[in-house]
Every structure is written in structure tokens, then in C-alpha cells.
C-alpha positions in Angstrom: -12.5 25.4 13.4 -9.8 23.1 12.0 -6.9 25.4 13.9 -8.7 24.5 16.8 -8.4 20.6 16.4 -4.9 20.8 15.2 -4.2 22.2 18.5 -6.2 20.1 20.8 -4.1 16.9 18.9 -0.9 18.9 18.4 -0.7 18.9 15.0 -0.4 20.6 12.1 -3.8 21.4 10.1 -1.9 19.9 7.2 -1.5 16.4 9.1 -5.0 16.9 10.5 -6.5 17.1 6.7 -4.1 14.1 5.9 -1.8 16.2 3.5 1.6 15.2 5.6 4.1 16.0 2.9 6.0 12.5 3.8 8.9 13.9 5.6 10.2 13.2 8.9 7.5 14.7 10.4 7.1 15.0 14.3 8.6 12.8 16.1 8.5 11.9 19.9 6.3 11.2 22.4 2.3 11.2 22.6 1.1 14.5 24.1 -1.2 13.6 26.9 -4.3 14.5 25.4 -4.2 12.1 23.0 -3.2 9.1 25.4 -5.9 10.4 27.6 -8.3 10.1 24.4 -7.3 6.6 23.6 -7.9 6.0 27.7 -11.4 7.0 27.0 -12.2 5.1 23.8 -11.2 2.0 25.9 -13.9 2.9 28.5 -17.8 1.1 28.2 -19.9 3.6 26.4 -21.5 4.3 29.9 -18.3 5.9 31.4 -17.5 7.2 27.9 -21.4 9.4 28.4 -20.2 10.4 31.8 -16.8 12.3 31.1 -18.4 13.4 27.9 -21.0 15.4 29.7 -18.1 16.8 32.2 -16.3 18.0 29.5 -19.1 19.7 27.7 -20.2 21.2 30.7 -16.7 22.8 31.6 -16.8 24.2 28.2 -19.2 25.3 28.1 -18.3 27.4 31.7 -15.5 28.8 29.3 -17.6 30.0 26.9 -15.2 29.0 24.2 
């Protein structure tokens, strides 16, 4: 499961778990997903509902 959240945040499952060895890391920009996550934290918990249940429901189509 963890591979799987690295990759939605494109990151490493090291940097997911917090065990960044304090190089240089990745550097550049945001992928989209995560500015589009930070888009929807901003949202009232009422929109927030609403693109959770599309999302859940397009997954679930994917069977994945």
C-alpha cells in the first residue's frame, strides 16, 4: 500500500515514511496532484464531500 501513496505524491516510500536521508533530495516543481490536493483542502467541507465521493466512485469503476 505504501508504493501506492509514494506514487500518487511522487515520492519516494522513504520520504513518505519520513526517513529522507538529508540530501539534496528532489527538487523542482509541485506535481499537479499535489497542488490539486492543497486546492481541495482549501475548499468548505461541503465541496470537499462532493469531489470525494467522485473520486471514490471513479475508483471504484477501476476496480483498483
Amino acid at each position: 500500500m505504501l508504493p501506492v501513496f509514494a506514487e500518487l505524491f511522487g515520492v519516494s516510500v522513504d520520504e513518505l515514511l519520513g526517513l529522507h536521508s538529508g540530501g539534496a533530495g528532489r527538487r523542482g516543481p509541485t506535481p499537479l496532484l499535489q497542488k490539486q490536493i492543497e486546492r481541495l483542502k482549501r475548499l468548505p467541507k461541503a465541496q470537499q464531500k462532493v469531489v470525494m465521493q467522485m473520486l471514490d466512485g471513479i475508483l471504484s469503476q477501476s476496480g483498483r
